[in-house]
N, C-alpha and C positions, 0 to 999 in steps of 0.2 A: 178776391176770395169771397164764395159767396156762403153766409150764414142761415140756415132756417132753425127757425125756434121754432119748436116742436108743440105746437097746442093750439085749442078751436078755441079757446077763450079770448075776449076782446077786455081792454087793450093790451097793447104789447108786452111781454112776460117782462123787457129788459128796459130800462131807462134809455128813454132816444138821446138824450143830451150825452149819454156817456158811449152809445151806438156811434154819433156824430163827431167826439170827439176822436174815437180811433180811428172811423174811414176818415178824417183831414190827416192824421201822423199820417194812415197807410195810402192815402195818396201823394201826400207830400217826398215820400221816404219808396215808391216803386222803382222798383230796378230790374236789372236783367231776369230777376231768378223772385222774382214775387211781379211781375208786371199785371197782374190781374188783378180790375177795380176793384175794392170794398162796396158788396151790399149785403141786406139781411128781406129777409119774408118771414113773416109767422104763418102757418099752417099745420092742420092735421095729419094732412098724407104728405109721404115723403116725394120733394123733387129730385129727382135724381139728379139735377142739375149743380146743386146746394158740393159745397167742401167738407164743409163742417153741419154736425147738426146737435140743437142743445134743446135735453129735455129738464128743467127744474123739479127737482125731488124735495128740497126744502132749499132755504136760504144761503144752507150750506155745500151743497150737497147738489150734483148736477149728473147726468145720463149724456153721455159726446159719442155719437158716432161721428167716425171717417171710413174712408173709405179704404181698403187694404193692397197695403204695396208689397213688391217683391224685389228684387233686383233684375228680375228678368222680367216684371212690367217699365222698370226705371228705368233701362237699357237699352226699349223697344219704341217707337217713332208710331208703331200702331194706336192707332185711335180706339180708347177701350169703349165695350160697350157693358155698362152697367147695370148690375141687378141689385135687390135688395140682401141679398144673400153675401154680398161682397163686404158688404159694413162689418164693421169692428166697431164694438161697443164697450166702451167703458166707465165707471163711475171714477167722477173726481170732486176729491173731499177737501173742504178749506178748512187747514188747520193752521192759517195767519190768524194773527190775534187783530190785525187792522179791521176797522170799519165798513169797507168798502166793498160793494159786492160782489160773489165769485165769478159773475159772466164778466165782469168790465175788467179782472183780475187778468181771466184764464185771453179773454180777446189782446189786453196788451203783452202778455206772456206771449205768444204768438208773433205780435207781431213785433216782440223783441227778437226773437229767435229768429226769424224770416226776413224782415226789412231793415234791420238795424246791424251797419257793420259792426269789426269788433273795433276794441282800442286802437289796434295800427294802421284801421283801416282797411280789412280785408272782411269777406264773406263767410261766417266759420260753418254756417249752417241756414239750410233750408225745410221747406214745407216735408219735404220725402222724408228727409231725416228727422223731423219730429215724429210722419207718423209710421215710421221704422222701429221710434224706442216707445211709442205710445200699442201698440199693437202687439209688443211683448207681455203683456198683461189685460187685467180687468178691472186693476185698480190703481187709483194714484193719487196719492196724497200732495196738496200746493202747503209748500212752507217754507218759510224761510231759512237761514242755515241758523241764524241765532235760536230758532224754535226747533232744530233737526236732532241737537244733541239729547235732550228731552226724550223725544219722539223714539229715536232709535232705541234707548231703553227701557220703552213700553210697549214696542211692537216686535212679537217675535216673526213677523212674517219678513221671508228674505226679500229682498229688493231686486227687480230684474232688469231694470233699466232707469235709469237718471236723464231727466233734463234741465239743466242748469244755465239760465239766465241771470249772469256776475253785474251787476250794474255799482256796486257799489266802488266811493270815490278813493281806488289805492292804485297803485302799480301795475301793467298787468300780471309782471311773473307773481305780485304776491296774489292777485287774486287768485293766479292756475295755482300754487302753492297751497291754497289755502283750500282750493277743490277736489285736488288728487288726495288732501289727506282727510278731506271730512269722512267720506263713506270708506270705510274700512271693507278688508276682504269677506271679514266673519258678516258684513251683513246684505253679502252681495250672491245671489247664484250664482252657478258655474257661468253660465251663459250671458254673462251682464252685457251690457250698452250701456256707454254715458255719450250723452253728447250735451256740449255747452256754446255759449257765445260769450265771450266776456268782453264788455261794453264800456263806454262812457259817453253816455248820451243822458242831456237834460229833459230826454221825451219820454223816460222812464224815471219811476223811480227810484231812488241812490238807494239800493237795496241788491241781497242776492237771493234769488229765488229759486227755488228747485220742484220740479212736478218728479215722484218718485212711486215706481208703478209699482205693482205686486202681480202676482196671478192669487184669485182666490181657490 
């Protein structure tokens, strides 16, 4: 997967040591359905080349485009040919109360959800299906589920799509248990998506993490 950071400024917007330490998980952890190297470029103008592309608005706070899927591009063996006009941009806001900062967050969120099986050892989700529930919206809040219950009763905006990365150390039925009943109906559109991976890997954090989008 290839990452450009979005800016003509020198040095690199992201910490290399924390860049370094996902391409090793995400070379270590390649498989059928994520088989493509980890690198990053920083530049002004977009490569079209790039998966992902991240522009920094503050500390918190970050600008991601991908690039926009359908089920009748995911279907199709053609070889797309890409314009700038294809992207889907969205802002995602860190509302984890951790230290750590949101590009090294959102990069092993990723590669939780794409290189990392679940607890029984199956595949539960890929790159398409992140950016499926990412491209429902404009906006998406990283939090945790102990910081969701909070959250959910300060924001009246509905929620149109969930991704949920379960990492923490329980059972798996209790963690689905414990995901089917966090997001409630009243705070979901008609139209919701949830997709999850629920994990136990010591490459992630023993935590459960959710990216939860909006439309503004």
């Amino acid at each position: 997967m290839r990452i450009q950071f979005i800016s003509k400024q020198k040095p690199l917007i992201c910490d290399e040591v924390d860049l370094e330490r996902v391409k090793s998980l995400w070379d270590k952890n390649m498989h059928g359905y994520s088989n493509e190297a980890f690198t990053w470029i920083q530049a002004e103008k977009i490569d079209l080349m790039a998966e992902v592309y991240v522009e920094v608005i503050t500390s918190k706070k970050l600008k991601v485009g991908i690039w926009k899927t359908t089920s009748a591009r995911t279907n199709s063996h053609r070889e797309e040919v890409r314009h700038f006009n294809d992207l889907h941009w969205i802002t995602v806001e860190d509302h984890a109360t951790d230290q750590e900062g949101l590009i090294s967050k959102l990069l092993l969120f990723i590669f939780g959800m794409v290189c990392v099986p679940n607890q029984i050892g199956c595949f539960m989700t890929d790159w398409t299906d992140m950016k499926m529930a990412l491209q429902y919206g404009n906006e998406a809040k990283y939090i945790s589920f102990n910081e969701f219950a909070h959250h959910a009763r300060s924001d009246q905006k509905k929620i149109v799509s969930s991704l949920m990365l379960l990492n923490e150390d329980l059972p798996f039925s209790k963690k689905l248990e414990n995901a089917t009943s966090l997001i409630t109906q009243s705070l979901v559109s008609q139209d919701y998506l949830s997709i999850m991976n629920i994990t136990k890997s010591d490459q992630l954090p023993h935590a459960n993490m959710l990216l939860l989008v909006c439309k503004n």
